[in-house]
Steps between C-alpha positions, in 0.01 A plus 500: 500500500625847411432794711564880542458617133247696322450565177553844342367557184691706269273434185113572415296249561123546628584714804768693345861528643522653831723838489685347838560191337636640193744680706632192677612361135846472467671748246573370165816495346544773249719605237467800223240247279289415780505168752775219451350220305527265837291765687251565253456101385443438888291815571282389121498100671315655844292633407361305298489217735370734718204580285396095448575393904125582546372236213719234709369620837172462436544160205346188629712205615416276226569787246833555635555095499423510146767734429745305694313174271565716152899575603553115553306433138715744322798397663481180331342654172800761445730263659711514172540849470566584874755243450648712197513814672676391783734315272601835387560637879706154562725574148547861603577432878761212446689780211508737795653247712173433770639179704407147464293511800286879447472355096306158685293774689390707175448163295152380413450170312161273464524336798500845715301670314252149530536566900389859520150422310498187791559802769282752372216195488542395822493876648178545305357184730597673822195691671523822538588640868160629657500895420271539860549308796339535875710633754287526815148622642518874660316684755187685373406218201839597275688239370849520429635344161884489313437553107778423258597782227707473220785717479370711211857490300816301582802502316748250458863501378659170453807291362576399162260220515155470262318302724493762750271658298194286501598383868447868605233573260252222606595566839382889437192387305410247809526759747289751295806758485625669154899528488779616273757289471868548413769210385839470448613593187654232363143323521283809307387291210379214691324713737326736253392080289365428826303766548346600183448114339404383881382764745310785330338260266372305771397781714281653248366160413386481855368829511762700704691770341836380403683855556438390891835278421766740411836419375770773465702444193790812536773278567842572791458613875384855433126261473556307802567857729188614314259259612614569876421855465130546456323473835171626428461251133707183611497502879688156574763325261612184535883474491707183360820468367868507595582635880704807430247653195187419705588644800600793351145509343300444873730765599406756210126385579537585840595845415178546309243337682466201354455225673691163375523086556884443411625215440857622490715173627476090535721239516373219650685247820529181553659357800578099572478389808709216627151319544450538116462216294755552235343377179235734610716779520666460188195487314368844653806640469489406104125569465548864629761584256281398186472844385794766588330883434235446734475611821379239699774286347828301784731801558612421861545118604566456897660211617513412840807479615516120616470383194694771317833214406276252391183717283713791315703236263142366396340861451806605287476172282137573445578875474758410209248214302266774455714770402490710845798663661506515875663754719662362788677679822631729524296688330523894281206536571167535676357225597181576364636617147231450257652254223222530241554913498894450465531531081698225397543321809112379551601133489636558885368389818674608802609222773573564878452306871214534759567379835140382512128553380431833755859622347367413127177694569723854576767463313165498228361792662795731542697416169243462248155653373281317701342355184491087613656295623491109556649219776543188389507280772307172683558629859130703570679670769777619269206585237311687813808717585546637155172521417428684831805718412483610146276814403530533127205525264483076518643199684539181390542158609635202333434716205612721233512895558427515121087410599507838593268637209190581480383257276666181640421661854176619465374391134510873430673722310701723652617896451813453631618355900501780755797462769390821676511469896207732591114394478367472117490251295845244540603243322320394126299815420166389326088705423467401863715771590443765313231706636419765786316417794209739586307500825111539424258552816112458378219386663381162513190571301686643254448105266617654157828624611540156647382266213766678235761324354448245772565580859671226739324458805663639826816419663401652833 
């Protein structure tokens, strides 16, 4: 649940702006011909989104289902051609030198491409959350209720990676909230496929308007620092992407008002305990490092120190059959160095002792992101310690870290996986959390009020 924002508008709709909202709009940057293209494509994107957030508001659950439906069928109808354009990115990014493991992230083929239509179908069979629900009676015959509403417009800037797109788009369109939405460069022409041969089309065919999906198409950074500028069109943006670049971005936001759900750093931990069955471990160990440029992906292995002597020449034989370096003590440098950010060296997993699980669980917490991390062990009281222990976003037993996504977590798409350590949504970002809470006091009598969009009976 989001909180503590309100939405400004800066563009005519059926009220009209409000003079003090224009006001709070950040300045656009100018030069002697007018705004920067980045500005003006962003400022153009809002608010337009802006101006169709009210036909997804108000759309019916099945309507916005059907859209969700339509992007799955034209996902395998343009299959080809969304195939072709991101062939292009792939070309262009391995000429520019992109590494192996950021090309695997842009790449789309049939198979992944097949598994976003098998996502976007399954979201469309989740029920909607309840927009009312019953808080409690109150004195005098009130009644005090929590309604959900949608953002209005949320932005959302995001790696190199076209899937992103319709994994934030349906997860917009679920949670009846327009958005603009920014990519990497290197993956413009797959983006811009995806959106006009999958999500306008089936937007309109649905009945929403499709400008309440934007996509900004001026390419560099100037576009990314322009979407985190405009408080009163695009009042939260949701931040992915490389550590350094996306912090710099929440920090711009900050600066403007705009509130943000980064996703700035991962690097996920395993750590073996001398209870571990070893077969096990090996095959988590090798599971979690099946893809190397994402973030929930083996960067930091523990090993308890016990059985340092007799595990490390068995990690570093697997390490070297699968084409893995390993970084041993003593190391150059932080423990909690994220490998799959490191261009060139993203086939790297760091290596260092734990004197035990509680040990494991803050070496996690101090030296790394807080994004997972995993014990492998058959001791419960071992498992209890660092499970106890460990605060990052998820925790894991006997398992691998890498389950930390929405879908395979919560058979949900995702926007990205919040690591923040204040209340808000943590963790797998999905429609469930993308809303503001509102506290509604009406009488009892008042049976309309209660009967729309289906109200959940009381929790008090």
């Amino acid at each position: 649940m989001l909180g503590g924002m309100s939405e400004a508008p800066t563009v005519t709709d059926a009220a009209g702006p409000a003079p003090a909202d224009a006001a709070r709009e950040a300045p656009t940057v100018t030069d002697a011909a007018g705004p920067a293209p980045a500005d003006a494509a962003v400022a153009v994107a809002g608010a337009a989104a802006r101006s169709a957030a009210s036909a997804l508001r108000d759309a019916t659950a099945d309507c916005l289902d059907g859209a969700l439906i339509g992007m799955a069928d034209r996902l395998a109808e343009q299959a080809a051609d969304i195939i072709a354009a991101n062939a292009d990115d792939v070309r262009a990014a391995k000429a520019a030198g992109m590494a192996d493991a950021l090309v695997d992230r842009l790449r789309l083929d049939a198979s992944r491409v097949e598994a976003m239509a098998d996502q976007l179908r399954a979201l469309a069979q989740i029920p909607a959350e309840a927009a009312k629900s019953r808080i409690r009676a109150l004195p005098d015959g009130l009644e005090l209720q929590e309604w959900r509403r949608p953002v209005g417009v949320i932005g959302a800037n995001f790696e190199a990676r076209p899937g992103v797109v319709v994994d934030v788009a349906s997860q917009l369109i679920k949670s009846r909230n327009a958005g603009v939405l920014r990519t990497g460069s290197s993956a413009i022409k797959s983006a811009v496929a995806l959106i006009e041969r999958v999500v306008g089309p089936a937007m309109t065919a649905a009945g929403l308007p499709e400008s309440a999906i934007q996509l900004v198409r001026v390419p560099g950074r100037e576009s990314a620092f322009a979407l985190v500028r405009r408080p009163g069109l695009i009042p939260l943006v949701i931040l992915r992407g490389s550590g350094d670049s996306t912090r710099e971005l929440a920090r711009e936001a900050a600066l403007h008002g705009v509130r943000t759900l980064a996703h700035a750093d991962g690097g996920a931990v395993i750590y073996v305990d001398r209870s571990a069955d070893t077969a096990l471990a090996l095959q988590l160990i090798e599971r979690s490092l099946d893809r190397l440029g994402v973030c929930n992906r083996l960067n930091l292995l523990l090993v308890q120190r016990a059985i340092w002597d007799e595990l490390v020449p068995q990690v570093t034989a697997l390490a070297d059959r699968i084409g893995v370096a390993v970084s041993l003590p003593p190391h150059r440098h932080a423990l909690g160095h994220e490998w799959a950010l490191d261009d060139g060296s993203e086939a790297t997993i760091t290596l260092a002792p734990a004197e035990g699980a509680a040990d494991a669980a803050e070496i996690a917490n101090q030296e790394t992101s807080g994004l997972a991390a995993s014990i492998v062990a058959a001791d419960s009281g071992a498992a209890s310690r660092f499970l106890d222990a460990y605060s990052g976003t998820g925790a894991f037993w006997n398992s691998t870290p890498r389950l930390l996504d929405g879908f395979k977590l919560l058979s949900l798409p995702e926007t990205g996986i919040n690591i923040d350590v204040v209340p808000g949504p943590r963790g797998p970002v999905t429609f469930r959390d993308l809303y503001l809470r509102q506290y509604v006091v009406v009488p009892k009598a008042a049976g309309g009020l209660q009967a729309d969009r289906g109200l959940q009976a009381g929790r008090g």
